[in-house]
VEXLO-966742 format. One record per residue: residue in three letters; residue number from 1; x, y, z of N, C-alpha, C in turn. Coordinates in Angstrom, 2 decimals. Layout:
<nodes>
<node type="ALA" seq="NUM" n_X="X" n_Y="Y" n_Z="Z" ca_X="X" ca_Y="Y" ca_Z="Z" c_X="X" c_Y="Y" c_Z="Z"/>
...
</nodes>
This chain:
<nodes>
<node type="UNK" seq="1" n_X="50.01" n_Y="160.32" n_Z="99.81" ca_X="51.02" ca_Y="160.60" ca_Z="98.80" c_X="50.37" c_Y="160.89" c_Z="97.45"/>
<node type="UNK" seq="2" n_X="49.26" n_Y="160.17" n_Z="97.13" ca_X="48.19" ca_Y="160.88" ca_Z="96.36" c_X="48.10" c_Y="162.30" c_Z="95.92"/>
<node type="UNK" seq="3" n_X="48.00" n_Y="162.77" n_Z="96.68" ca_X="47.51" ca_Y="164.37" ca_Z="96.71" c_X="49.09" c_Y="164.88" c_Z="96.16"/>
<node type="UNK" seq="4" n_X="50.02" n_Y="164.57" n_Z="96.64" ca_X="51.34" ca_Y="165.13" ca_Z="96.23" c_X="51.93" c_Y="165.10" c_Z="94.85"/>
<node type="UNK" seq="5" n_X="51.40" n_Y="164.17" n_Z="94.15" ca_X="51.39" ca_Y="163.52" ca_Z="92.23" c_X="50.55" c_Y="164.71" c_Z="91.76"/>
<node type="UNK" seq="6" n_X="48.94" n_Y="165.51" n_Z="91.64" ca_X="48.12" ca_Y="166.78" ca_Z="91.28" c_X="48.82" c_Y="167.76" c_Z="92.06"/>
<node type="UNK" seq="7" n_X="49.44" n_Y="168.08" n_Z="92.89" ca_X="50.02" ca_Y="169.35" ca_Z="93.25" c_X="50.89" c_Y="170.02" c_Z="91.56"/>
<node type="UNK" seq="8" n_X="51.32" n_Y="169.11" n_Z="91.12" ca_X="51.87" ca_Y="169.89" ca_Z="89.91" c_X="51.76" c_Y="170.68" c_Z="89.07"/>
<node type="UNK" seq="9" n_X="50.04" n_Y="170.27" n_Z="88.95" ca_X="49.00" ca_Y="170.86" ca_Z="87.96" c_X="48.44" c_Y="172.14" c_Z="88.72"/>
<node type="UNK" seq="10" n_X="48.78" n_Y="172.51" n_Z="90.34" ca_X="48.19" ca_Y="173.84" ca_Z="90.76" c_X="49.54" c_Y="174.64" c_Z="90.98"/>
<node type="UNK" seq="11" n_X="50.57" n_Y="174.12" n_Z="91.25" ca_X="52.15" ca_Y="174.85" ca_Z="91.77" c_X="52.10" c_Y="174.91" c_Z="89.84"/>
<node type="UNK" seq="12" n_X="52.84" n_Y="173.88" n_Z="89.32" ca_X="53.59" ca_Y="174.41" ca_Z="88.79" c_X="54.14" c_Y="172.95" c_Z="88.26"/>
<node type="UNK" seq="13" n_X="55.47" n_Y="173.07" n_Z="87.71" ca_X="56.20" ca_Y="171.31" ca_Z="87.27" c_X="57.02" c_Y="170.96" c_Z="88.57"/>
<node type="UNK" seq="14" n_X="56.34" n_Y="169.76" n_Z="89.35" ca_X="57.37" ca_Y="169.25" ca_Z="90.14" c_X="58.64" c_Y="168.62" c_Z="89.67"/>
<node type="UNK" seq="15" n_X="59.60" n_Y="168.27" n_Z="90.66" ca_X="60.69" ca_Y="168.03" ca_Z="89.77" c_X="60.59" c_Y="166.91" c_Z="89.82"/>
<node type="UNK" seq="16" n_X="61.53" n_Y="165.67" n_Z="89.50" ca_X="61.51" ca_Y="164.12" ca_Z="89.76" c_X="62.46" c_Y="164.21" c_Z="90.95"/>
<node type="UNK" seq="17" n_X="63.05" n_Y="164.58" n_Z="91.64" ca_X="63.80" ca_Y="164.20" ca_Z="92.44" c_X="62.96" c_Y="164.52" c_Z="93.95"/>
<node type="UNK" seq="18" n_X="61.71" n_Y="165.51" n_Z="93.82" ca_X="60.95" ca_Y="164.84" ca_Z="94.59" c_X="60.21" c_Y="164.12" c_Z="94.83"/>
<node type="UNK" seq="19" n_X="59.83" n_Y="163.34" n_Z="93.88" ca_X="58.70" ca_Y="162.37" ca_Z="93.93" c_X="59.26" c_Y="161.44" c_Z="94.70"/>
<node type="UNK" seq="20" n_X="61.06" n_Y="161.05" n_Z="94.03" ca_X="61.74" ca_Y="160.03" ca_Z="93.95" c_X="62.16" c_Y="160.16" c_Z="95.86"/>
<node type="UNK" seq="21" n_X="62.39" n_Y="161.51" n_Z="96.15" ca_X="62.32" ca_Y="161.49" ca_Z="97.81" c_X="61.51" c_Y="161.03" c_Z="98.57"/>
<node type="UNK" seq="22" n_X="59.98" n_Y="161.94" n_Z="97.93" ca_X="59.11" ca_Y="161.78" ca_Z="98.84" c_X="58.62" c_Y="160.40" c_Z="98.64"/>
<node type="UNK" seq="23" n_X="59.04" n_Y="158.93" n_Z="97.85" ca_X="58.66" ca_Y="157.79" ca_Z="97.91" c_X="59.62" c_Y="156.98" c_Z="98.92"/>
<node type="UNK" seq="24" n_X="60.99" n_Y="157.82" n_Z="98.73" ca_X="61.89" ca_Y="157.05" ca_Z="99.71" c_X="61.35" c_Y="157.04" c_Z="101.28"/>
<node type="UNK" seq="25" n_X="61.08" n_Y="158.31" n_Z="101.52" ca_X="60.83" ca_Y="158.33" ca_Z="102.69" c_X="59.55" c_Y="158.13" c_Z="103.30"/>
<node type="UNK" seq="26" n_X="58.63" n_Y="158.27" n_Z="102.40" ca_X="57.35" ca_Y="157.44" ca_Z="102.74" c_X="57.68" c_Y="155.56" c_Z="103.22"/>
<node type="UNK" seq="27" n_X="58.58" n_Y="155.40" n_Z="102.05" ca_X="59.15" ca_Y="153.58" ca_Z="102.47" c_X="59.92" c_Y="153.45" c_Z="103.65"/>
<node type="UNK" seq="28" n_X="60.65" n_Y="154.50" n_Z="103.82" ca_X="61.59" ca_Y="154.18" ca_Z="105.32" c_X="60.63" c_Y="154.33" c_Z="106.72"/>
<node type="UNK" seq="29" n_X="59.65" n_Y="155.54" n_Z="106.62" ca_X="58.28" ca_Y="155.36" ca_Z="107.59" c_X="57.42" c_Y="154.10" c_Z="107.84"/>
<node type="UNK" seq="30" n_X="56.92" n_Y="153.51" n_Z="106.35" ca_X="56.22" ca_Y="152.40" ca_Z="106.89" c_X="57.50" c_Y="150.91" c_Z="106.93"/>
<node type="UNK" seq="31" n_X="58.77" n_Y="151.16" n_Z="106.95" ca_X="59.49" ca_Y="150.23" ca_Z="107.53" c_X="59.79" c_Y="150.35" c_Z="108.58"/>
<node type="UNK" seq="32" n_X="59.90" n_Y="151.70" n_Z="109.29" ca_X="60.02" ca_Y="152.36" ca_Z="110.92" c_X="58.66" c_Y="151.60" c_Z="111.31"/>
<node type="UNK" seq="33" n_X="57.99" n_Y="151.85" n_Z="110.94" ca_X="56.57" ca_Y="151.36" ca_Z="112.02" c_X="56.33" c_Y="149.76" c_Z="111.85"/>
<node type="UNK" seq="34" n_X="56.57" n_Y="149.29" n_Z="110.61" ca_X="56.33" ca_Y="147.66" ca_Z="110.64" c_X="57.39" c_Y="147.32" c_Z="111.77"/>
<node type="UNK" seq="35" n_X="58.83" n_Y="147.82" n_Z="111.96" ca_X="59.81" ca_Y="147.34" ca_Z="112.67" c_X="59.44" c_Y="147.36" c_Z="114.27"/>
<node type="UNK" seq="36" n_X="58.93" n_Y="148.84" n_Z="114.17" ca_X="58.58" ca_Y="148.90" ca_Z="115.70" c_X="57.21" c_Y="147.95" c_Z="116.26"/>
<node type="UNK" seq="37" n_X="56.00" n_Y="147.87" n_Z="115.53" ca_X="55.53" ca_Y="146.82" ca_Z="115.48" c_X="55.66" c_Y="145.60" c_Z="115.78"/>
<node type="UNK" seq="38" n_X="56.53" n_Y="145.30" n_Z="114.99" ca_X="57.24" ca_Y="143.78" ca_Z="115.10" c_X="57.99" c_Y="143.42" c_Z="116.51"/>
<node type="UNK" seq="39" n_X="58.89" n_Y="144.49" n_Z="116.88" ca_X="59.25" ca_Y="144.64" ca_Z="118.67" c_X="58.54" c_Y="144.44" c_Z="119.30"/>
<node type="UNK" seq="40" n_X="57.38" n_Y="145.15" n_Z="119.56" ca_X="56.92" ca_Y="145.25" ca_Z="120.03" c_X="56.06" c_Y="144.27" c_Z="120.80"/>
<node type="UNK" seq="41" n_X="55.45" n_Y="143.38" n_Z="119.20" ca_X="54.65" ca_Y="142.30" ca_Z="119.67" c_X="55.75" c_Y="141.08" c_Z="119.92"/>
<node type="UNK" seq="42" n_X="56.70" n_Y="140.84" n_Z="119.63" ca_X="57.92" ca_Y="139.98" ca_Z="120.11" c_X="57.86" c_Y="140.15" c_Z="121.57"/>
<node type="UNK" seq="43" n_X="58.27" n_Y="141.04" n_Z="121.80" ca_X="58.64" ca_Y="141.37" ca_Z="123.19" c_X="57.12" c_Y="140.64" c_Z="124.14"/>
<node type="UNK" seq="44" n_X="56.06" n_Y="141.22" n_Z="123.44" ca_X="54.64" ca_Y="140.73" ca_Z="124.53" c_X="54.69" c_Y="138.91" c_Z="123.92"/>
<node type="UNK" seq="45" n_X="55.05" n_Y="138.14" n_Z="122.95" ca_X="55.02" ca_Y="137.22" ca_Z="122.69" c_X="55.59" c_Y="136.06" c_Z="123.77"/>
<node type="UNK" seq="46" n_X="56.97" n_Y="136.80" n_Z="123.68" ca_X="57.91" ca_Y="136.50" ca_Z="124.96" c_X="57.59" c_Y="136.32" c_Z="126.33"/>
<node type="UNK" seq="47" n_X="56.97" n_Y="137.27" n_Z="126.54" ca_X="56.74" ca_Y="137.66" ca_Z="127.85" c_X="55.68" c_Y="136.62" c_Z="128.46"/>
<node type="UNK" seq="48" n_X="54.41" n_Y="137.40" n_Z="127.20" ca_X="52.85" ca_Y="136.63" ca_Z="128.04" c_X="51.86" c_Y="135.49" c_Z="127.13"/>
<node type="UNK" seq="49" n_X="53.00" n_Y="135.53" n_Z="125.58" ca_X="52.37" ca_Y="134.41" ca_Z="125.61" c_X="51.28" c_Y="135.05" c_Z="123.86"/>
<node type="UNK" seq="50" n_X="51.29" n_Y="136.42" n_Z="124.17" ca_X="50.05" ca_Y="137.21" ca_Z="123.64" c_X="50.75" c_Y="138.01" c_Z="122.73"/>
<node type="UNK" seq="51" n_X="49.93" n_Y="138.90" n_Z="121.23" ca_X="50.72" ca_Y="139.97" ca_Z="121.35" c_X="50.59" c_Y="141.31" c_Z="122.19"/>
<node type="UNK" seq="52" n_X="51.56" n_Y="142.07" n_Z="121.93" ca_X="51.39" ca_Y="143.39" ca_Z="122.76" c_X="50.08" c_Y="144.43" c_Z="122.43"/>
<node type="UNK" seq="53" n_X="50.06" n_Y="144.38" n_Z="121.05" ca_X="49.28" ca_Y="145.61" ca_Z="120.33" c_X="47.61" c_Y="145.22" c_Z="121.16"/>
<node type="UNK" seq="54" n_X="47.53" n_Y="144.21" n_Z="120.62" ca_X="45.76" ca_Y="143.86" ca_Z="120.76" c_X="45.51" c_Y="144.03" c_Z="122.44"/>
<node type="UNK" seq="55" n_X="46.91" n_Y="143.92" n_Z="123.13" ca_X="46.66" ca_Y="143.88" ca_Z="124.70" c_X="45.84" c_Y="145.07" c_Z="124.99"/>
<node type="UNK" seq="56" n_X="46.99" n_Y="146.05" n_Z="124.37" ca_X="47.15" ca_Y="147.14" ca_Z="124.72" c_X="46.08" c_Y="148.27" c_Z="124.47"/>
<node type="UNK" seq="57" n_X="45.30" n_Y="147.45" n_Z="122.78" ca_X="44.10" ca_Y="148.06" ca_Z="122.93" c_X="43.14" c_Y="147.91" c_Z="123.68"/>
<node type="UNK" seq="58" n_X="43.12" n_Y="146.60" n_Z="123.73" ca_X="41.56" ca_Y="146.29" ca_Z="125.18" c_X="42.16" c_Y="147.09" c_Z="126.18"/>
<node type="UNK" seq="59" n_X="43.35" n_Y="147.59" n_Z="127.12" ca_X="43.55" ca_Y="148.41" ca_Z="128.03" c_X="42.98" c_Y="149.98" c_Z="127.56"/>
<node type="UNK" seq="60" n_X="43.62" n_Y="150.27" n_Z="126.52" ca_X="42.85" ca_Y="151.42" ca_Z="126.44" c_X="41.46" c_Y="151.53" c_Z="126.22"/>
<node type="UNK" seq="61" n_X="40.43" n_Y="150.97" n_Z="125.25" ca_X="39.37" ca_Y="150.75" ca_Z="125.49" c_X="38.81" c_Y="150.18" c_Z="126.79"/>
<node type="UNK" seq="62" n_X="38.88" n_Y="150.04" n_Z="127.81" ca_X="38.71" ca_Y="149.64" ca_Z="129.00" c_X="38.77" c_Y="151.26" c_Z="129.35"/>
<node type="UNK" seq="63" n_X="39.87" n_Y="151.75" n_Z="129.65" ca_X="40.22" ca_Y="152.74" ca_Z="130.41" c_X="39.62" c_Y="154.49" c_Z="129.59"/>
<node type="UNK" seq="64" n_X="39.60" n_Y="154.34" n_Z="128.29" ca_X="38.58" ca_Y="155.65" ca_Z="127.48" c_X="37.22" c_Y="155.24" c_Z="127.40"/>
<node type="UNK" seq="65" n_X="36.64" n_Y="153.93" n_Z="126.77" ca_X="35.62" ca_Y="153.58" ca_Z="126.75" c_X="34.78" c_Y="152.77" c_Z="127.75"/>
<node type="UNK" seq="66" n_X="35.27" n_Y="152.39" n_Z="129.08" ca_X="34.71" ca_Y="151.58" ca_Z="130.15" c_X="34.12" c_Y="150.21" c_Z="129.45"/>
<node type="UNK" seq="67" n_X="34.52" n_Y="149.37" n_Z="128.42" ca_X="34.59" ca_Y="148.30" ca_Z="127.82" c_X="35.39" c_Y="147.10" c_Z="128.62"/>
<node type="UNK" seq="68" n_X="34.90" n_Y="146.13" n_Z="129.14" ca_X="35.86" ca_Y="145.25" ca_Z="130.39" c_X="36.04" c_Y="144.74" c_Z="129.72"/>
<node type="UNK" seq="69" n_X="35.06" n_Y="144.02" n_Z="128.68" ca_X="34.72" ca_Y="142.21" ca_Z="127.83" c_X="36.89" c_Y="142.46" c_Z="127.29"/>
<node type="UNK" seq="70" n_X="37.16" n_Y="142.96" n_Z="126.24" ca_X="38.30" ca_Y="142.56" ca_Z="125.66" c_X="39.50" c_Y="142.66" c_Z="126.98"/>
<node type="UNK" seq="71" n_X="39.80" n_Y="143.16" n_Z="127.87" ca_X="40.80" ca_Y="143.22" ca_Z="128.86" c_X="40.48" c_Y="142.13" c_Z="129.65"/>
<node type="UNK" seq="72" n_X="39.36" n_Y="141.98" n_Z="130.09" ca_X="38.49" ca_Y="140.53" ca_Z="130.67" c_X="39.56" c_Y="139.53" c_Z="130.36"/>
<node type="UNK" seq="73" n_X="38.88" n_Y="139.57" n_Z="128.79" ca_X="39.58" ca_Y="138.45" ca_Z="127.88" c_X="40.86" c_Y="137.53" c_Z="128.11"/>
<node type="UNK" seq="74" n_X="41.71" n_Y="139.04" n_Z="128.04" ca_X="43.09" ca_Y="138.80" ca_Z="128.31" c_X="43.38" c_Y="138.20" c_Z="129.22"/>
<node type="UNK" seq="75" n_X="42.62" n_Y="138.70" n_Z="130.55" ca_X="43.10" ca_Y="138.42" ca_Z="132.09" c_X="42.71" c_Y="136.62" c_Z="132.38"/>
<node type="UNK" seq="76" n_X="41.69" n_Y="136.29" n_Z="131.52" ca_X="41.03" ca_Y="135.04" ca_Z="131.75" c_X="42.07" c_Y="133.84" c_Z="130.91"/>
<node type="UNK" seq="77" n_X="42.88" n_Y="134.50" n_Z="129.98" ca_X="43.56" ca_Y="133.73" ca_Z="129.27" c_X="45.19" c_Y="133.48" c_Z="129.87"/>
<node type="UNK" seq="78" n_X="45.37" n_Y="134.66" n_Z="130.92" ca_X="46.54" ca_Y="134.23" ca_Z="131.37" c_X="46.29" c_Y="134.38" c_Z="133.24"/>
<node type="UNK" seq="79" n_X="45.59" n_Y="134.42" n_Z="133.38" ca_X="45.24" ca_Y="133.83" ca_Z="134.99" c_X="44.75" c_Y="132.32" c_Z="134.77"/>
<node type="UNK" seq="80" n_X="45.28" n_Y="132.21" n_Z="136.22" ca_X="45.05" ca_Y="130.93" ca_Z="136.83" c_X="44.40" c_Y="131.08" c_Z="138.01"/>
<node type="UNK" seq="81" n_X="43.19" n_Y="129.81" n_Z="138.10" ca_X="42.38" ca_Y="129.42" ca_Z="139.29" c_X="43.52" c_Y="129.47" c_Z="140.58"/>
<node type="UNK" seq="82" n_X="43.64" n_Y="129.40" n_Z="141.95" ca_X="44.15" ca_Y="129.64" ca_Z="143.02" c_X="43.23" c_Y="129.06" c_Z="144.03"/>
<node type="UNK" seq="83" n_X="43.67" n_Y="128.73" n_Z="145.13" ca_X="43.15" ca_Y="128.89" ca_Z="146.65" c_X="44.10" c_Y="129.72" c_Z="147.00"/>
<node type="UNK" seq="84" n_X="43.06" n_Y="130.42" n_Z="148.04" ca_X="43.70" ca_Y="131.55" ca_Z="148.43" c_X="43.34" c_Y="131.77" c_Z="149.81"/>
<node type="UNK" seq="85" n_X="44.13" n_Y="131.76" n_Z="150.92" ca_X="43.78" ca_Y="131.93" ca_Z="152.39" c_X="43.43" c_Y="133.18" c_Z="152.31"/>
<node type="UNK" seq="86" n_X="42.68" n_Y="133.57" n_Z="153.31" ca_X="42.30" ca_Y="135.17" ca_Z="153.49" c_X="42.42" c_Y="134.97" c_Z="155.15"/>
<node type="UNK" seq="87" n_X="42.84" n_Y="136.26" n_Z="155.93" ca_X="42.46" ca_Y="135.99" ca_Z="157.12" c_X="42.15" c_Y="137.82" c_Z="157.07"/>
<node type="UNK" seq="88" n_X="41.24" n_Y="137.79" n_Z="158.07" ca_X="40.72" ca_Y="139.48" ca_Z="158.57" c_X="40.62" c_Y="139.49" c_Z="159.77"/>
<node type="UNK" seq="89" n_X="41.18" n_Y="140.81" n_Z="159.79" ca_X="40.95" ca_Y="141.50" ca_Z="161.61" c_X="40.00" c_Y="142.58" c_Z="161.71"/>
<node type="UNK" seq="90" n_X="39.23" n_Y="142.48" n_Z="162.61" ca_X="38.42" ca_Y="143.60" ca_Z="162.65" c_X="38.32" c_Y="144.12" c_Z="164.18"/>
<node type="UNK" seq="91" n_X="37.96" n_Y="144.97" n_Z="164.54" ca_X="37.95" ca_Y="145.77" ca_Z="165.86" c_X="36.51" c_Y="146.30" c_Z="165.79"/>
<node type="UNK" seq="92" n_X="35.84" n_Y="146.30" n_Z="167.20" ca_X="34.80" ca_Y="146.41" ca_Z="167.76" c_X="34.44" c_Y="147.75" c_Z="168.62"/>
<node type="UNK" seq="93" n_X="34.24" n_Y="148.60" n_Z="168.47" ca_X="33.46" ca_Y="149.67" ca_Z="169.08" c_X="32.20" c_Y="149.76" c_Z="169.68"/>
<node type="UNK" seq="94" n_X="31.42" n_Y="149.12" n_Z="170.36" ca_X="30.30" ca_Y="149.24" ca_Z="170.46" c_X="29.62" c_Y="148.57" c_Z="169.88"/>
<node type="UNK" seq="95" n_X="28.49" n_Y="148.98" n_Z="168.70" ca_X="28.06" ca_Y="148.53" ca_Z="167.55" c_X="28.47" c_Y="148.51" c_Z="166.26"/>
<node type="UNK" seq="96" n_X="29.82" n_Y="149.47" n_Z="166.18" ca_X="30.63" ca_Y="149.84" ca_Z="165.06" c_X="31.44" c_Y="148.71" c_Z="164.79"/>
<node type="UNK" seq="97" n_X="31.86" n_Y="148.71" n_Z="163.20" ca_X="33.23" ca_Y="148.04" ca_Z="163.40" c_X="34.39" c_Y="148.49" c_Z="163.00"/>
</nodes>
């Protein structure tokens, strides 16, 4: 929004009724995004305990950057130890299996 205050001095005289816009709606943007934000991590709060955002970055860094350690993280903080039966079948060919 910077840059938009010296435009005056290369256009020409801005008027006040845009400044006075372009501040409104700069404020209704970063209240759109704090809001959605705020959902957002509610909703993962709810859910897992965590927020959503930081999840969501270790997933993507995992998945663009092949980075495990922060998704790791996550998984170690909301898994639980288990026993776990396993049973396997296998079939015999010869020497094959």
């Amino acid at each position: 929004i910077i840059p938009i205050f010296f435009m005056g001095s290369v256009i020409g005289s801005l008027k006040t009724n845009f400044f006075i816009t372009s501040v409104i709606f700069v404020l209704i943007a970063l209240l759109a995004v704090s809001l959605f934000g705020f959902l957002v991590n509610r909703v993962g709060r709810r859910e897992f305990g965590i927020s959503s955002l930081p999840l969501f970055k270790a997933f993507v860094s995992n998945w663009t950057e092949n980075l495990n350690a922060p998704l790791e993280g996550f998984f170690e903080r909301l898994g639980s130890e288990q026993d776990v039966k396993l049973s396997i079948l296998a079939f015999r060919t010869g020497e094959k299996i």
